[in-house]
VOVOLUM-905865 format. One record per atom (N, C-alpha, C): residue number from 1; x, y, z; atom name. Coordinates in nm, 2 decimals. Example, Ala and Ser with C-alpha at 12.3 -4.5 7.8 and 13.67 -1.06 7.14 Angstrom:
<recs>
seq	px	py	pz	atom
1	1.32	-0.57	0.78	N;
1	1.23	-0.45	0.78	CA;
1	1.32	-0.33	0.78	C;
2	1.28	-0.22	0.71	N;
2	1.37	-0.11	0.71	CA;
2	1.29	0.00	0.79	C;
</recs>
This chain:
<recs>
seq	px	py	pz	atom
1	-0.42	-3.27	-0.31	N;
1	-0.44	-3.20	-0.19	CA;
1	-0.44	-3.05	-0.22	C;
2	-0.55	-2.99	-0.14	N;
2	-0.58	-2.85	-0.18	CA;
2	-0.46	-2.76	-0.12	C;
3	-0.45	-2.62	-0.17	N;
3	-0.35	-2.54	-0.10	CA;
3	-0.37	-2.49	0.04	C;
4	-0.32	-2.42	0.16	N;
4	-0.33	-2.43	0.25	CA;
4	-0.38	-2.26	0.29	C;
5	-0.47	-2.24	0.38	N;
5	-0.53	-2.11	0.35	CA;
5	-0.49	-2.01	0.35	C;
6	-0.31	-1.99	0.41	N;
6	-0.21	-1.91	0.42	CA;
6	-0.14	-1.87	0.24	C;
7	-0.15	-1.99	0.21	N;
7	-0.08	-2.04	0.06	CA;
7	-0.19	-1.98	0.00	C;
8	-0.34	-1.97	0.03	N;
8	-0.45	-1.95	-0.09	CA;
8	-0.42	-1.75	-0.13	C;
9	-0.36	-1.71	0.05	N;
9	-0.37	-1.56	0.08	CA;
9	-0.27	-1.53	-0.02	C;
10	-0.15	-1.60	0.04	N;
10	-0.03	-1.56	-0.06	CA;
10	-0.05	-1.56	-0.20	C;
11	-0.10	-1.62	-0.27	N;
11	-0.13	-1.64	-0.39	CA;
11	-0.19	-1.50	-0.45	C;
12	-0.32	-1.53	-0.41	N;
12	-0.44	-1.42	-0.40	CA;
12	-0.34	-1.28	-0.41	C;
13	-0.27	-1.23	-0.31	N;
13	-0.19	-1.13	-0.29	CA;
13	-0.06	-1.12	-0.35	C;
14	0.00	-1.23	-0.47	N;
14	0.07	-1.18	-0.58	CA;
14	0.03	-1.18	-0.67	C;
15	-0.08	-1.21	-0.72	N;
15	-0.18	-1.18	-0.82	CA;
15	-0.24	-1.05	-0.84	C;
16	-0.25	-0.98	-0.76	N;
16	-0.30	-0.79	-0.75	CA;
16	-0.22	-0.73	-0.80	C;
17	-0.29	-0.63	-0.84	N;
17	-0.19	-0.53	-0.92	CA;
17	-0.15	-0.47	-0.81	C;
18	-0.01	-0.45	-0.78	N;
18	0.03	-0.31	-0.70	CA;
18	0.09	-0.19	-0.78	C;
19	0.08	-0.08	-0.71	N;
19	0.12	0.04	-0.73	CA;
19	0.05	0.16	-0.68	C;
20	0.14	0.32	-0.70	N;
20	0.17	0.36	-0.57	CA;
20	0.02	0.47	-0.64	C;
21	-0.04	0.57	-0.57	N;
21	-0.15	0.64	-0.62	CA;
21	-0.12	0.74	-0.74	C;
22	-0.01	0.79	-0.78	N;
22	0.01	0.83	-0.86	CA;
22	0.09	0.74	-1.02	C;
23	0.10	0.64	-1.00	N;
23	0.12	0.53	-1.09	CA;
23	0.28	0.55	-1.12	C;
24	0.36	0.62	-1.11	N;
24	0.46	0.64	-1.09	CA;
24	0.52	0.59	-0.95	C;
25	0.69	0.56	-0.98	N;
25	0.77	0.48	-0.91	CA;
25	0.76	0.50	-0.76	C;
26	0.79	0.46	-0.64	N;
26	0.75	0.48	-0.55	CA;
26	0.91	0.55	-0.51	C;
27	1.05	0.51	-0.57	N;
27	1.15	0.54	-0.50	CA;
27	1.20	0.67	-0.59	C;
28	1.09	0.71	-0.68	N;
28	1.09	0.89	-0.73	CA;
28	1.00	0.98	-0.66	C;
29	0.88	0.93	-0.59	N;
29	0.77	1.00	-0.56	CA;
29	0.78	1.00	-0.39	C;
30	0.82	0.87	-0.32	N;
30	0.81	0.87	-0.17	CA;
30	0.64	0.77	-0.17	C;
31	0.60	0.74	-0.25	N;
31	0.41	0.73	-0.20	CA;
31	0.46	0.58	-0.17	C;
32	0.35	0.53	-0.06	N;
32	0.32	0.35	-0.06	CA;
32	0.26	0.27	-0.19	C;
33	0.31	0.22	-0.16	N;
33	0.25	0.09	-0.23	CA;
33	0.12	0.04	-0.16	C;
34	0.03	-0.01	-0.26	N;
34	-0.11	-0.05	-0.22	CA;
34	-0.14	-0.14	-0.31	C;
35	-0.20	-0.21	-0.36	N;
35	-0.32	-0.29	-0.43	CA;
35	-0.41	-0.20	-0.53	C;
36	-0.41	-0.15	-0.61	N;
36	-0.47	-0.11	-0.75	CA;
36	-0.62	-0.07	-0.68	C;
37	-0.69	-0.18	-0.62	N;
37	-0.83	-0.15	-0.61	CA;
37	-0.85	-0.04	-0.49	C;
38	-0.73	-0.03	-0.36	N;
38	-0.73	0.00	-0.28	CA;
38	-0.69	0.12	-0.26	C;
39	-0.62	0.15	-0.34	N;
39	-0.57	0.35	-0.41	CA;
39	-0.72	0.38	-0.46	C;
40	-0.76	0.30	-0.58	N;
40	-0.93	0.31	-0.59	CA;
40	-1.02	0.40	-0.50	C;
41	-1.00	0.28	-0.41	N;
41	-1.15	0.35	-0.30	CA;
41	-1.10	0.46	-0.26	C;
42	-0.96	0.49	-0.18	N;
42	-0.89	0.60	-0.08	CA;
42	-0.95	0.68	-0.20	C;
43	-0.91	0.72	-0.30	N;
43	-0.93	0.83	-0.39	CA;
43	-1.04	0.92	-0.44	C;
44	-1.15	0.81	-0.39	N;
44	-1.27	0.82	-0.41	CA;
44	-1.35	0.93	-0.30	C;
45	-1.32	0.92	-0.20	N;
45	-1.34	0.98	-0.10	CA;
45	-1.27	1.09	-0.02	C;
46	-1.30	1.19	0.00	N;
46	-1.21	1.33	0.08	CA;
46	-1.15	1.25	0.19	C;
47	-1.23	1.12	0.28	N;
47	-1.19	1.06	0.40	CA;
47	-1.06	1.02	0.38	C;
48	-1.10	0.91	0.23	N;
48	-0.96	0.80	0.16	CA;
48	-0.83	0.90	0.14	C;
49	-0.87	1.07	0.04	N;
49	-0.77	1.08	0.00	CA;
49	-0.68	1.12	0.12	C;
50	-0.72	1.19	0.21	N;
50	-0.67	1.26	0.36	CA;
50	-0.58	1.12	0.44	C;
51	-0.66	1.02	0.38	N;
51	-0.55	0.83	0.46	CA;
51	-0.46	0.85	0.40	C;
52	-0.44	0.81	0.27	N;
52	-0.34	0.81	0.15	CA;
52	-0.24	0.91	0.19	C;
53	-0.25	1.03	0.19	N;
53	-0.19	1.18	0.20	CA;
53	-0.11	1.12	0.30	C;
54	-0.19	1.10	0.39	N;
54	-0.08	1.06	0.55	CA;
54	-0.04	0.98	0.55	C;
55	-0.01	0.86	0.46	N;
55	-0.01	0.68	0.45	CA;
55	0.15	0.77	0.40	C;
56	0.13	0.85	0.25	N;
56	0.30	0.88	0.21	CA;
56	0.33	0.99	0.29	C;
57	0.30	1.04	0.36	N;
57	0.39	1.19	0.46	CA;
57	0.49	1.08	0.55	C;
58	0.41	0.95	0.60	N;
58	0.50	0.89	0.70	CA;
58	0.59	0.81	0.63	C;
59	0.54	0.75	0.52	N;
59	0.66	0.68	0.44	CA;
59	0.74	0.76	0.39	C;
60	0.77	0.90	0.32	N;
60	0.83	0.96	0.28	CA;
60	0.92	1.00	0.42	C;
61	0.90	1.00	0.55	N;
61	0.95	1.06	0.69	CA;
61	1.04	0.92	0.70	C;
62	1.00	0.79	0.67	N;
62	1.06	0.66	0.73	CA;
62	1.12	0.65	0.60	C;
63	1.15	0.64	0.47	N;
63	1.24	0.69	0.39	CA;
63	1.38	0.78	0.40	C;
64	1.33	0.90	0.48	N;
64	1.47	1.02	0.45	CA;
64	1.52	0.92	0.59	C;
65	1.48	0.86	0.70	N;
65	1.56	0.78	0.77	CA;
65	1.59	0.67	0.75	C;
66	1.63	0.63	0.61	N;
66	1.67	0.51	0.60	CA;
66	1.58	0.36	0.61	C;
67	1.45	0.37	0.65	N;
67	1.36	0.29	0.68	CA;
67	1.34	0.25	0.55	C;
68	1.38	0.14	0.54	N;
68	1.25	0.06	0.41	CA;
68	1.09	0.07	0.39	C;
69	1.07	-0.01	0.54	N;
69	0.97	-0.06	0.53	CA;
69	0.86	0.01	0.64	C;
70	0.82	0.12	0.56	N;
70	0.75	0.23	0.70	CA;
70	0.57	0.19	0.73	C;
71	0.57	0.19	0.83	N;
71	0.42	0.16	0.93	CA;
71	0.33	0.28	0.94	C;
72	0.29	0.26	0.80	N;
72	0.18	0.41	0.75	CA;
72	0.03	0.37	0.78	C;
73	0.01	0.23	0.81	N;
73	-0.13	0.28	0.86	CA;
73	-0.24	0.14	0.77	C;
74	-0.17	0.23	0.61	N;
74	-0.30	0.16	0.52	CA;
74	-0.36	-0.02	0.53	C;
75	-0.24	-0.07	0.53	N;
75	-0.22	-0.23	0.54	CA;
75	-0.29	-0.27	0.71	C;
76	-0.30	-0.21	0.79	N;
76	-0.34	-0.25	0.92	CA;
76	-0.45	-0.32	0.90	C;
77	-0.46	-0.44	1.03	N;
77	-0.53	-0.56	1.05	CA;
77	-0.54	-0.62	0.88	C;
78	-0.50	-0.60	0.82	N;
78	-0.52	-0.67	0.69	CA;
78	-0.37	-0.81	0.68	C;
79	-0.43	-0.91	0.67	N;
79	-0.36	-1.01	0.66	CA;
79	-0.38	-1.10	0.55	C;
</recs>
């Protein structure tokens, strides 16, 4: 029996490389975490880098408050 399409996502999604746009730690720097390919594109673009820029200002802001896990934007509708 094959895996279940939730199970194929999860999979799929610890198989990527993560790390943050500067390739350095994220709990020295403040930046998100992303998917390797996905720092890529942002970077590529004045549009991307200006996302990114704002993706860490808010996680760096949900950090100094104690926030773990801060709602920057990049990951939205992505499931």
């Amino acid at each position: 029996m094959g895996l279940a399409k939730s199970q194929k996502s999860l999979n799929k999604w610890t198989k990527e490389k993560w790390r943050t746009g500067s390739g350095k730690k994220s709990s020295d720097t403040g930046e998100v975490y992303a998917p390797e390919a996905t720092i890529k594109r942002l970077k590529s673009t004045p549009a991307g880098r200006k996302k990114l820029a704002e993706a860490n200002r808010k996680k760096r802001k949900a950090t100094k408050k104690g926030i773990q896990h801060a709602r920057h934007g990049l990951h939205k509708g992505r499931k």
